[in-house]
C-alpha positions in Angstrom: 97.2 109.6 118.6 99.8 111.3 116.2 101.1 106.9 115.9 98.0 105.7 115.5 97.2 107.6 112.3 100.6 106.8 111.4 100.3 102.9 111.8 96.8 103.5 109.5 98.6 104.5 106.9 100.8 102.1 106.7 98.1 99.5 106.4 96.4 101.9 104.1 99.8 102.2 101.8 99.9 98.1 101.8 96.1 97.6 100.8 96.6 99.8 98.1 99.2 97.3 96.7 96.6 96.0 94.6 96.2 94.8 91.1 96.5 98.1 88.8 98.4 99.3 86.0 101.2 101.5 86.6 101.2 105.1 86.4 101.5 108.5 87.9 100.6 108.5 91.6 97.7 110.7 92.3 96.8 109.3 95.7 98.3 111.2 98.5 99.8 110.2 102.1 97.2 112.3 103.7 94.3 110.3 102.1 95.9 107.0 102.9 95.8 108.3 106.9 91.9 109.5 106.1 91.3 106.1 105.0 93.4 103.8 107.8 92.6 106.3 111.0 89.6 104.0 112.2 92.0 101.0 112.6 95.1 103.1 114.1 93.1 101.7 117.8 93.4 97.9 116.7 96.7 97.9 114.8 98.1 99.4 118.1 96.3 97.5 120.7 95.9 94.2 118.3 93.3 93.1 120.1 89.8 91.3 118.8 88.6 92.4 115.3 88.7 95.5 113.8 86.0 98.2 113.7 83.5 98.1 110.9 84.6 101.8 110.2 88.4 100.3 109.8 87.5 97.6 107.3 85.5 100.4 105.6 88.5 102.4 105.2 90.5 99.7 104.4 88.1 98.7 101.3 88.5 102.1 100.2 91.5 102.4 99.9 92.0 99.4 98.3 89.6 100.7 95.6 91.3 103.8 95.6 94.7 103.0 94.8 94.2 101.7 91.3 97.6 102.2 89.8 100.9 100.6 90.4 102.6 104.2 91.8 99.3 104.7 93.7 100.0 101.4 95.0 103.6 102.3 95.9 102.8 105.9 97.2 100.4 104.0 99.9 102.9 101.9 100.9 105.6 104.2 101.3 103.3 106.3 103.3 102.0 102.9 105.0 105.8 102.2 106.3 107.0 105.6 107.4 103.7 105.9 109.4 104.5 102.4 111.0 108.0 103.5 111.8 106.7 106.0 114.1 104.2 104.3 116.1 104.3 101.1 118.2 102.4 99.2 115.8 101.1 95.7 116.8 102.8 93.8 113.8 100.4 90.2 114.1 97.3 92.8 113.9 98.7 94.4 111.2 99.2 91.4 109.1 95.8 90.1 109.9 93.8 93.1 109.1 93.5 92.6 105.3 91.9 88.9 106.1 89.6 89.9 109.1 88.4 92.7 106.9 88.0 90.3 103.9 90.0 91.5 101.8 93.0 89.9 99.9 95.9 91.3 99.3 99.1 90.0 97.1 101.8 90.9 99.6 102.1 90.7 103.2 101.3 93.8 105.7 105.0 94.6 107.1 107.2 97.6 107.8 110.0 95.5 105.9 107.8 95.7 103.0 109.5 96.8 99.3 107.5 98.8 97.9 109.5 99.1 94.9 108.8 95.5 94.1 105.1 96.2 94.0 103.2 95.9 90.5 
């Protein structure tokens, strides 16, 4: 369970990667792991599509992460969760498109987050 959440935020960290200004961070690891713990099932298991709850959390934390260190703090959380958990890495990089969302980077735990904007 303890991976799953931390897969979640991973993907949570990544969605947040987009469009904003940059700025202070004021979005924190533990809201990012709020946000992604409905998908931690499906980014594990990477089967079928994910949960409506998942793609909930998902949009939320895209809307959420509005500046560029928000954006940066959510993927920095997004890849230390994913380091700990066996995280299916083909359902992690589909997520953002079967939830319908887009997203200016690709969903990976070789992701630099520094190079986010």
């Amino acid at each position: 369970m303890k991976k799953m959440k931390l897969t979640v935020v991973g993907v949570i960290c990544y969605l947040l990667l987009l469009v904003a200004p940059a700025s202070e961070a004021v979005i924190q690891c533990s809201d990012v792991v709020k946000y992604l713990r409905p998908c931690v099932s499906y980014l594990v298991k990477g089967t079928g599509k994910p949960p409506a709850g998942c793609c909930s959390g998902a949009s939320a934390l895209a809307s959420a992460a509005t500046t560029t260190a928000d954006k940066r703090a959510a993927c920095d959380c997004i890849k230390t969760v994913a380091k700990n958990i066996n995280l299916n890495a083909q359902a992690a990089q589909a997520l953002p498109g079967n939830c319908g969302i887009t997203l200016p980077f690709t969903v990976s735990p070789t992701v630099d987050c520094s190079k986010i904007g």
